[in-house]
N, C-alpha and C positions, 0 to 999 in steps of 0.2 A: 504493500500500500504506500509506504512510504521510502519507494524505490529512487523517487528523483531527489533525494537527499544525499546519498548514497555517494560519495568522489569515485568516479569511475576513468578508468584510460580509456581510448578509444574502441571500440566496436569494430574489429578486423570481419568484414564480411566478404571477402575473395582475394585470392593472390595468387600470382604463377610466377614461372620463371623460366629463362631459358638460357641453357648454356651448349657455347657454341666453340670446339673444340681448334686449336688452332687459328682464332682467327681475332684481330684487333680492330679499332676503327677509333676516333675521336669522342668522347664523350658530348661536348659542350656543342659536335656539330649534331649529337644527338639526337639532344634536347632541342634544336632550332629546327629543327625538320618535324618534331613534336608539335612543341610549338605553335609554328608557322601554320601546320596542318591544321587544328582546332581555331585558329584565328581565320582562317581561310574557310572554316566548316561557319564560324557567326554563330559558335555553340553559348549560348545566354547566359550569364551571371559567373563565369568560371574565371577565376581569378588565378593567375599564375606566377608562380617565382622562384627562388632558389634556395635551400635549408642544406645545410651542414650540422648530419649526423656523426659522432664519435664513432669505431669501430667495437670498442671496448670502454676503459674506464675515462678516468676525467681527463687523463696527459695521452688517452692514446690518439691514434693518426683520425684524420677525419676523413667522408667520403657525400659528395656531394650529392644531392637530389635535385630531381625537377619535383617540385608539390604543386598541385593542382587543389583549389579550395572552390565548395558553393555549399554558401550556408552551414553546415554540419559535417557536411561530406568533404572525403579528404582522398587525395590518389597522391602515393609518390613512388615515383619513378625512379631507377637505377638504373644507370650502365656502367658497367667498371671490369677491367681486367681482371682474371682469377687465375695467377699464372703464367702457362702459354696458353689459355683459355678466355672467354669473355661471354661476361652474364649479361644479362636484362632480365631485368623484374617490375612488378606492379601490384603495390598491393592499394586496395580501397578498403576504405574504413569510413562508418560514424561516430563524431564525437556525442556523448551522451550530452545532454541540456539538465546541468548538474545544481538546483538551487541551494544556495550558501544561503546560511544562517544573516549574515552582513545585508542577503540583498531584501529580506524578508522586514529587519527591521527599518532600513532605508526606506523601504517604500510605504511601512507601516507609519512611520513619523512622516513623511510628504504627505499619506491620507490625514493623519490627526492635524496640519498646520494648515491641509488644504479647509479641512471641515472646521478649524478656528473660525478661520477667514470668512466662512460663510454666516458662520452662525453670528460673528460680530457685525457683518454688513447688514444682512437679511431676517436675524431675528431666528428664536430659538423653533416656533414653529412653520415657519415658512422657510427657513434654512435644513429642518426635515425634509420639506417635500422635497427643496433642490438635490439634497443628497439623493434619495431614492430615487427621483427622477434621472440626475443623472450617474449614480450607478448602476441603473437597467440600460441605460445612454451608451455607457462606456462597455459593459458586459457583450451586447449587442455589435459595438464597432468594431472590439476586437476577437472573438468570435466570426465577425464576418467580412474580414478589413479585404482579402485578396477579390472576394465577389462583389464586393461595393465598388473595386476600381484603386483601391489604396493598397496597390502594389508597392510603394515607395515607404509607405508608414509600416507593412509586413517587415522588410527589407531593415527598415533602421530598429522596430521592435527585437528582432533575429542577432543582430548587432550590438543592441546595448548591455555593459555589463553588469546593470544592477536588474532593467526588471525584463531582460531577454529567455534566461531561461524559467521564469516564472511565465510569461506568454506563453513560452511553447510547450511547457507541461499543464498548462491552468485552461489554457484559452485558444491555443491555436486549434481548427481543426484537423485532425487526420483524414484527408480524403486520396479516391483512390486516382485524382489527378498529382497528387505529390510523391505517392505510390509509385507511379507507373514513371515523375519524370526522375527519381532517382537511378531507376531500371535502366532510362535512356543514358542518362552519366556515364552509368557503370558503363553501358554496353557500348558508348561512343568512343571513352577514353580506350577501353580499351581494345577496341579495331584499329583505333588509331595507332597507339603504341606497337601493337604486331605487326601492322602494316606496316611501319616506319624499320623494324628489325627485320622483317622479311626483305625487304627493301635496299638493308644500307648491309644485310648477308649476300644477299639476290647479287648487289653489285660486285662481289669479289666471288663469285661463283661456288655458293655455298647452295645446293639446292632443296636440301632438306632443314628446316628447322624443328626439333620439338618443344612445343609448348608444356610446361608441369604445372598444373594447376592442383592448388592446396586450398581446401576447403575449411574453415576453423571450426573446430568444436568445440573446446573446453581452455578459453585462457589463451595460450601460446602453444597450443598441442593444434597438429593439422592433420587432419587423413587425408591420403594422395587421391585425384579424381583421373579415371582413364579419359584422355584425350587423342583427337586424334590427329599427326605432325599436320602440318601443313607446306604445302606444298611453292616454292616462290617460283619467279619469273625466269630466265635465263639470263645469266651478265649480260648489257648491250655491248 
């Protein structure tokens, strides 16, 4: 019941990877053929950059990402040499919308200073009705903010860090249009990413790649999912 209290890390919901024996390539042109590719798709709301993760502890080597961000949803990308070998990976995740104790009293004192103000302007019982009046006002706007047209007021709700994850555990709704465009994400990003290693193996006449896709189920444990290789173009 009281799940969204809860600090949680991210929601790892698919990952593969593929490693490709003998053979190297630029990382950083990688990522720009990435990139470039999703910028050229006009894929909405997807925010992109660059994170450096440590390999190990706090002084060990670090190894760079492409991260892909929209809203909750997180992709980050890898290419890096493994030897005389060379990986690519992708894994997607959601961040949980986690309310803090901090954000519950902030907004509990902005209601108590807002309802001063009224009841000092308006009077103790006509500063009533304004309250119930407009907390059925407010219950209603944000509950129904993306179908009224207040895509931009979702957006900064989604954003803000005192009363964002209270929105979208309290108030936002879950429909099966938010459903289905996270499905798209997943499944754009990653065409995209294959495509682009099929692509940049394809060019140094690599013509089989295998995909390994790890499925999570408990934490940081994976069970492997059969896939089937796919197939690239021939070097031009």
């Amino acid at each position: 019941m009281f799940d969204f209290f809860k600090s949680k890390k991210a929601d790892v919901i698919d990952h593969w990877y593929s490693l490709v024996p003998g053979f190297n390539t630029s990382t950083k042109d990688f990522y720009a053929a990435v990139e470039k590719e999703l910028k050229d798709r006009e894929v909405p709301g997807l925010e992109i950059f660059y994170v450096d993760f440590a390999e190990g502890g706090l002084l060990s080597a670090k190894r760079e990402y492409l991260r892909m961000t929209r809203e909750r949803l997180v992709f980050d990308i890898c290419a890096a040499p493994f030897g005389t070998a060379y990986f690519f990976s992708c894994r997607f995740a959601e961040i949980p919308a986690v309310i803090q104790l901090w954000q519950l009293l902030v907004v509990l004192i902005g209601a108590l200073m807002i309802a001063g103000l009224i009841f000092k302007v308006a009077g103790i019982i006509l500063g009533i009705g304004i309250l119930i009046v407009g907390f059925i006002a407010a219950i209603y706007l944000l509950r129904n903010a993306v179908s009224l047209g207040l895509k931009d007021l979702d957006a900064t709700l989604i954003k803000s860090p005192v009363v964002g994850p209270i929105y979208e555990n309290w108030f936002r709704k879950e429909t099966y249009y938010r459903q289905d465009t996270r499905l798209m994400y997943r499944d754009t990003v990653n065409d995209v990413v294959k495509a682009k290693v099929e692509e940049a193996t394809g060019a140094k006449g690599i013509k089989l790649i295998k995909f390994n896709d790890y499925s999570p189920i408990l934490g940081e444990l994976y069970k492997p999912t059969m896939v089937q290789p796919s197939q690239t173009l021939p070097a031009a």
